[in-house]
N, C-alpha and C positions, 0 to 999 in steps of 0.2 A: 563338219557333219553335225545334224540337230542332233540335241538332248532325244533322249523317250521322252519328258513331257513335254516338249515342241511336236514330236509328231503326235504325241493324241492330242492337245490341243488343236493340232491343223486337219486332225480327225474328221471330216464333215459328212453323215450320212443322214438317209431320210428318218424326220423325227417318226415314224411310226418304228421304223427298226432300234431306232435306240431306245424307244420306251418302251418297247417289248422287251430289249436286252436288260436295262436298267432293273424292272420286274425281276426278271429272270438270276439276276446278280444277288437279289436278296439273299439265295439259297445256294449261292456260288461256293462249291467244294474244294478246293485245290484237287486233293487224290482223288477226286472221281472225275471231274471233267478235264484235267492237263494229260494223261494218259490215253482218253480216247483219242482226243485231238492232234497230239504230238507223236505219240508212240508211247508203249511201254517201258519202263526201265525205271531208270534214275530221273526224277523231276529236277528240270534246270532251274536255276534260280529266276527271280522274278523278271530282273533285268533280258538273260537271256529266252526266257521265255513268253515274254511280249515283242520281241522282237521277229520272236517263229509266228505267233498269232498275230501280226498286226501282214506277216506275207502271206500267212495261208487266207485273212482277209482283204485283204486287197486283190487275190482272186477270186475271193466270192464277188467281190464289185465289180470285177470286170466283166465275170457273167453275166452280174446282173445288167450292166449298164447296156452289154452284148447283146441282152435277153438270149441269153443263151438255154438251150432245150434242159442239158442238167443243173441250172441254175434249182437251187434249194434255198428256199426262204428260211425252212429250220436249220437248216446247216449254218445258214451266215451269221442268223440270230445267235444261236451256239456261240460259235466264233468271238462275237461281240458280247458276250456274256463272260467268257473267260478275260477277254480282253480288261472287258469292265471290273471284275473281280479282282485280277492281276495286280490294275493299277491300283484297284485302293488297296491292297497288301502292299503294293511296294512303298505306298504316300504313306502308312501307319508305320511301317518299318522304318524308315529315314525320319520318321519325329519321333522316334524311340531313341529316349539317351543312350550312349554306348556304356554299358558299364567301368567300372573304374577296377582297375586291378591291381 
């Protein structure tokens, strides 16, 4: 099974949507945008929560690619914005030394 960073690496979508997403990461929240998208509750960790948004994205592509009728350009951007935001939380957390006790 690939790592998370082999699948966002093998990540491939249209550069308009990722530079909307990219944009949009600047101002990436955890507590406000993983709860609409995910559900309410307890926020999973970063691992298990790129793993829900990299599924609920891969159904925005498929609509899109469907051109399916409730295809959502804001919805997917969304999507891909959390995604974006996720990984670079999880890339700063794993070059964060662990403390020493």
């Amino acid at each position: 099974m690939k790592d998370i960073h082999s699948l966002l690496a093998n990540l491939h979508r249209p550069r308009l949507l990722i530079r909307a997403a990219r944009i949009g990461a600047e101002n990436y929240r955890r507590d406000g945008h993983l709860p609409r998208l995910l559900g309410y509750g307890e926020l999973p960790r970063h691992g298990p929560a790129l793993i829900r948004l990299m599924e609920i994205e891969a159904e925005h592509e498929q609509s899109r690619c469907n051109t399916g009728a409730g295809y959502s350009v804001a919805a997917h951007v969304d999507v891909l914005i959390a995604i974006i935001g996720e990984a670079d939380q999880l890339r700063a957390q794993e070059h964060v030394p662990q403390p020493i006790l």
